[in-house]
C-alpha positions, 0 to 999 in steps of 0.5 A: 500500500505504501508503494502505491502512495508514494507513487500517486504522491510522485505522479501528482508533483508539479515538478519532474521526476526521473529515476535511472538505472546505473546504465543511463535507462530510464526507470521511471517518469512522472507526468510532470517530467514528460511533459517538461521534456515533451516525451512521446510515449512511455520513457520508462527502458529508453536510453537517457539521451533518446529522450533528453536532447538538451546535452547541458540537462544530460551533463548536469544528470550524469554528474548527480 
């Protein structure tokens, strides 16, 4: 039951949410994320630069 708090909890934040595996694959997405970085489809197993196009975004993310 937490798990699923939690996760209507993160789906209804105004502000982007992004979860990536060590490998740079995306995990996990909330709305807010998608539609900040226009994201077309599900995110969730795509490669981190398939769906950030902005470099600098990506740098920051990969030095975190």
């Amino acid at each position: 039951m937490k798990t699923g708090l939690l996760e209507a909890v993160v789906n209804e934040l105004q502000i982007g949410v992004l979860v990536i595996s060590d490998k740079k694959k995306l995990l996990y997405a909330n709305p807010s994320f998608e539609k900040t970085f226009s994201v077309e489809g599900r995110p969730e197993g795509k490669n981190l630069s398939d769906v950030i196009k902005d470099k600098a975004v990506i740098e920051v993310i990969e030095t975190m």
